[in-house]
C-alpha positions in Angstrom: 67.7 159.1 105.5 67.0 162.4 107.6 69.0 164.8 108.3 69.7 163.4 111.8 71.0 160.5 110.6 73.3 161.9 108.2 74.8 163.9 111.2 75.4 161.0 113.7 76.7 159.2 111.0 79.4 162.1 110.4 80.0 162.6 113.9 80.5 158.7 114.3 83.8 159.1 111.0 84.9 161.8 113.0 85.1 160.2 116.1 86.7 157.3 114.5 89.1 159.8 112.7 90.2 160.8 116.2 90.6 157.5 118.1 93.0 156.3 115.0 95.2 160.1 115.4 95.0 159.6 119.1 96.6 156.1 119.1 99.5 156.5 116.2 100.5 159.6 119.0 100.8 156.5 121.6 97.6 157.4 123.8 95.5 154.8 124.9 91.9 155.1 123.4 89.2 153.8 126.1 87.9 151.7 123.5 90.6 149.9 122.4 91.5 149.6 126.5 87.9 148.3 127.2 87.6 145.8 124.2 90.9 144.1 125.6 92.7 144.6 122.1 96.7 144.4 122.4 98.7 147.2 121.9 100.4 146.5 119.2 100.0 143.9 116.6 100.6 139.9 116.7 104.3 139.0 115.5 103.9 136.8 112.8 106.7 133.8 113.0 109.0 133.2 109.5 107.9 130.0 108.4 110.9 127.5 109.7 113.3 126.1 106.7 113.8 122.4 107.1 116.7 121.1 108.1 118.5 119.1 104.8 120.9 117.4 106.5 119.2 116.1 109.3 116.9 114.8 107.1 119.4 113.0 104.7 120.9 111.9 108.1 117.4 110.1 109.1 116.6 109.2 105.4 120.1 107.2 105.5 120.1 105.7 108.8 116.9 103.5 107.8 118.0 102.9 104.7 120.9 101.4 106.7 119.1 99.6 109.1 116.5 98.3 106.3 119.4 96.4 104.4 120.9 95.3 107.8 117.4 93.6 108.4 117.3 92.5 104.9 120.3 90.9 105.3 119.7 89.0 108.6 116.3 88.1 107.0 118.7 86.2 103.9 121.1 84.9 106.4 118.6 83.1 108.7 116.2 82.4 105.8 119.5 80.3 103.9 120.0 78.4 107.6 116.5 77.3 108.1 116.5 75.6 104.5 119.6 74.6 105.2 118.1 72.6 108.2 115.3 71.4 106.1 117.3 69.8 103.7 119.5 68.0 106.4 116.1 67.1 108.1 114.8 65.8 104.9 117.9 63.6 104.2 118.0 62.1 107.6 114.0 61.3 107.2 114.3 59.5 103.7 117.8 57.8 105.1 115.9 56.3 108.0 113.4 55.1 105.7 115.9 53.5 103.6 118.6 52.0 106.0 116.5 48.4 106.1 116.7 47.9 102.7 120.2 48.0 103.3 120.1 45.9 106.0 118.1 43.4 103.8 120.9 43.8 101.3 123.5 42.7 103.4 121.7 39.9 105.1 121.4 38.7 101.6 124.6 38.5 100.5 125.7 36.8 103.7 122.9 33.9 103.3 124.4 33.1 99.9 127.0 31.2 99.3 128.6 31.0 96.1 130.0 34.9 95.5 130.5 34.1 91.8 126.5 33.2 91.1 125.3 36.0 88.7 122.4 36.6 91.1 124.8 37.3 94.0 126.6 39.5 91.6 123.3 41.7 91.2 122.9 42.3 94.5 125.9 43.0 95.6 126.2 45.5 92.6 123.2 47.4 93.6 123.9 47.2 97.9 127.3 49.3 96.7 125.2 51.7 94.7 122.6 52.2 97.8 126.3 52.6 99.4 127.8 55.1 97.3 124.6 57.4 97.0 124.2 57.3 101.2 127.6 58.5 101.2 127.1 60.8 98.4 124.4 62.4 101.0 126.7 62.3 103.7 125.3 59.9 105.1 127.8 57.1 106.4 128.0 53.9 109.1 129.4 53.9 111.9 132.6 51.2 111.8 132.7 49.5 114.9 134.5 46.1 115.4 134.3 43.6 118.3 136.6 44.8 121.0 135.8 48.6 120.8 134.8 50.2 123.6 130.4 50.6 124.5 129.8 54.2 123.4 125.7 55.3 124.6 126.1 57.8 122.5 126.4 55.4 119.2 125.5 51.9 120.2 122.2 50.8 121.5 122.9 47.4 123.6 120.2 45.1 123.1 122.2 42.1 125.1 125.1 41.0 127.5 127.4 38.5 127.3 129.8 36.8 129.4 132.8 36.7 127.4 136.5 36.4 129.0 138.0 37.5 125.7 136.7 40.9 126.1 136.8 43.3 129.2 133.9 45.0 130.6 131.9 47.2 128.5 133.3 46.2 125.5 131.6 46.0 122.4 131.4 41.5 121.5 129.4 41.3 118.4 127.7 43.7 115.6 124.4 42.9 115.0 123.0 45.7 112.8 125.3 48.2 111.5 124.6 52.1 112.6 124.7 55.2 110.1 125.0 59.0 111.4 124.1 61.7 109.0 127.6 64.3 109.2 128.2 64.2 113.4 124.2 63.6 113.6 123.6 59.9 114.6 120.5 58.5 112.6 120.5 55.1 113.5 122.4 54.0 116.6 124.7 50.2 116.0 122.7 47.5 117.8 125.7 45.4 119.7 126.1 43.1 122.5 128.1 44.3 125.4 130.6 41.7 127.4 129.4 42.1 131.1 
């Protein structure tokens, strides 16, 4: 380095020297002013202390609405199998009523009720019986001279019968079996006209 250089560079710490004096006494410098830098010094914000409680509050509220949802979840979860299992009774029931029905056409096409072969079947038509009802599952009693219901007998034919009035129910012809207050099998009757 020459001597020239050493001198600028000296006069360049001075001059520094006086723009720092000259700005802690409040003047402006012109080259703080020309390079746009702020007057004073950028705030720097406290970082923010979270808020406990609100988040307990948050925290709690889905725990709330999680075991609220858990618990409608259970609820419709046990009513759907519950409906499955009534479903599933009705099917197999449906499946089984002509057996019945074959049962009981049996025992009235024989004769002598104290054969041992009449005694067999009517043993097991009661135990077909007594399970049915076990499931619920029971027939619907109707006797000639009850009134025509649509909503439990299916009329397969009309007679003219001055014993009975009009719509009324003249003879059974295949006993009908509901399933609690669901009908599975409607009673086909005959109808007096």
């Amino acid at each position: 380095m020459g001597k020239k250089d050493k001198k600028n560079i000296n006069e360049f710490i001075i001059d520094i020297h006086d723009v720092e004096t000259s700005a802690g006494e409040g003047e402006e410098t012109q080259c703080g002013a020309a390079e746009g830098l702020p007057d004073e010094a950028p705030k720097t914000e406290e970082p923010k202390t979270p808020n406990y409680e609100e988040m307990y509050n948050q925290a709690q509220d889905r725990y709330q609405r999680s075991l609220a949802e858990f618990d409608n979840f259970r609820k419709r979860t046990i009513k759907e199998m519950s409906a499955r299992y009534e479903d599933g009774v009705r099917s197999v029931a449906e499946k089984l009523l002509p057996i019945i029905d074959n049962f009981e056409r049996a025992l009235a096409a024989n004769e002598s009720k104290e054969d041992n072969f009449y005694q067999g079947i009517a043993l097991i038509a009661r135990q077909f019986e007594n399970t049915l009802a076990e499931l619920g599952i029971t027939p619907i009693e109707e006797e000639p001279g009850t009134p025509f219901d649509h909503n439990l007998h299916h009329a397969v034919a009309h007679t003219e019968d001055e014993n009975f009035g009009q719509n009324v129910i003249t003879e059974v012809l295949q006993k009908g079996y509901k399933h609690k207050d669901r009908i599975i099998r409607p009673s086909m009757v005959k109808v007096a006209n």
